[in-house]
C-alpha positions as a Markdown table, in Angstrom:
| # | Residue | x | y | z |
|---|---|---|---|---|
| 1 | Unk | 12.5 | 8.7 | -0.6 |
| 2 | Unk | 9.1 | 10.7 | -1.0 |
| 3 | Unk | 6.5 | 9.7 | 1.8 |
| 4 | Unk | 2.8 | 10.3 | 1.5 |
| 5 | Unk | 0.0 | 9.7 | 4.1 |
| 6 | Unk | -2.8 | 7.5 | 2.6 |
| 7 | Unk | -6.2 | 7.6 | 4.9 |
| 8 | Unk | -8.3 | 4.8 | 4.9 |
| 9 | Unk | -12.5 | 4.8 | 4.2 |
| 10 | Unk | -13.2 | 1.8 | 5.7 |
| 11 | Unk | -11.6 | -0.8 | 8.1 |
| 12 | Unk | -8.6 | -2.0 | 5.3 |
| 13 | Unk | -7.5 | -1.5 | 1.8 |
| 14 | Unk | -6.5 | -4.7 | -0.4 |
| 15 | Unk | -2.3 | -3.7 | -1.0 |
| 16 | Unk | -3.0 | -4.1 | -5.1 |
| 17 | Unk | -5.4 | -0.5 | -4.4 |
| 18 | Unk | -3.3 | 1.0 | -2.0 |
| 19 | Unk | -0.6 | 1.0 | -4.7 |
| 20 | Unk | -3.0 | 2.4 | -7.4 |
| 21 | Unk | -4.7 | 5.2 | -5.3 |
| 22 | Unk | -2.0 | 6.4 | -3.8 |
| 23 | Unk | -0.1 | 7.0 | -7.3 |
| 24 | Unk | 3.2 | 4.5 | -7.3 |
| 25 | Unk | 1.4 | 2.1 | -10.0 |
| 26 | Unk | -0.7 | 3.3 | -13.1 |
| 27 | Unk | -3.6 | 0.5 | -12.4 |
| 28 | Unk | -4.3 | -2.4 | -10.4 |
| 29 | Unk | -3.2 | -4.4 | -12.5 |
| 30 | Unk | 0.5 | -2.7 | -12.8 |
| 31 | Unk | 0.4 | -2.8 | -8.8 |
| 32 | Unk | -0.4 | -6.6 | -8.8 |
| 33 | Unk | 2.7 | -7.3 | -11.5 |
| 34 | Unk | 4.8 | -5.3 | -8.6 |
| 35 | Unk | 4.0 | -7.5 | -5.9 |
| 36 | Unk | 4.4 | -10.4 | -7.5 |
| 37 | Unk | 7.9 | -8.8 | -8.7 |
| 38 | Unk | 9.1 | -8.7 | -4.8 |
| 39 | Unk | 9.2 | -4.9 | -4.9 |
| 40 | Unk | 6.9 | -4.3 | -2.3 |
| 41 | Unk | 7.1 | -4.2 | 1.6 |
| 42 | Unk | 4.8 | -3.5 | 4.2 |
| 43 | Unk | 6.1 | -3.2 | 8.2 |
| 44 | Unk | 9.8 | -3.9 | 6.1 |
| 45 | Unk | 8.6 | -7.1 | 5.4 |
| 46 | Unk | 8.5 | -8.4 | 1.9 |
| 47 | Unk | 4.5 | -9.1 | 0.8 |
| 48 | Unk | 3.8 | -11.2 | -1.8 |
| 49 | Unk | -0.2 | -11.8 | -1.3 |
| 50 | Unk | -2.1 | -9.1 | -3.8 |
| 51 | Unk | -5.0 | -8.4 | -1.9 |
| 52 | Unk | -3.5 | -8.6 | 1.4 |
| 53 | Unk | -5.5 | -6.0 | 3.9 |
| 54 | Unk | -3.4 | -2.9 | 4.8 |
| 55 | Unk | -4.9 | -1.4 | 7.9 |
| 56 | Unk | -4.5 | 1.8 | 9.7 |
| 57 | Unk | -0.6 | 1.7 | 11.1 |
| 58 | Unk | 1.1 | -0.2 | 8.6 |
| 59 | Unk | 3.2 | 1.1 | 6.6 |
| 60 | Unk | 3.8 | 0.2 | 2.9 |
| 61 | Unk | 7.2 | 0.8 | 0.6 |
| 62 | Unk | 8.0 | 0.6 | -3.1 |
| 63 | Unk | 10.0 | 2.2 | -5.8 |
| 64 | Unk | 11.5 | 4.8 | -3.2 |
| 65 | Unk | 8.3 | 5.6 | -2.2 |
| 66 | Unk | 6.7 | 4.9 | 1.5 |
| 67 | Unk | 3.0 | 4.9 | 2.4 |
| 68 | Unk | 1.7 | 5.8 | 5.9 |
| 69 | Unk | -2.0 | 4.5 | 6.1 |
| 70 | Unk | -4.0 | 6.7 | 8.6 |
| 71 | Unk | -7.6 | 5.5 | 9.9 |
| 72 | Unk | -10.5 | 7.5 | 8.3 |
| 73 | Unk | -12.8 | 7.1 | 11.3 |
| 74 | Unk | -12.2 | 9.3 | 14.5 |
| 75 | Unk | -10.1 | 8.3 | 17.4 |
């Protein structure tokens, strides 16, 4: 399973960007048809909402890959 670090710019990222900037789908749209498809989880959990907000501490998994959201502002 490859894990990557994604940090954030602002307070959350909608899950359908997540997916597309940090490289597991091609475009938004691809990372929306993967959602919908079940293949996503974030905290283990199965997510099925596209633009849900992924904030700093969650973690999100698909396709073998795992995505560690950091926050972009400083402690």
């Amino acid at each position: 399973m490859n894990t990557q670090e994604f940090t954030l710019r602002g307070e959350y990222v909608a899950l359908c960007d997540l997916l597309k900037l940090a490289g597991i789908a091609n475009s938004g749209g691809q990372g929306k048809l993967m959602i919908t498809n079940g293949e996503v989880t974030v905290d283990g959990q199965p997510e099925s909402r596209k633009t849900a907000k992924i904030r700093a501490g969650q973690t999100v998994r698909c396709l073998d890959q795992t995505v560690r959201v950091l926050s972009g502002n400083p402690a």
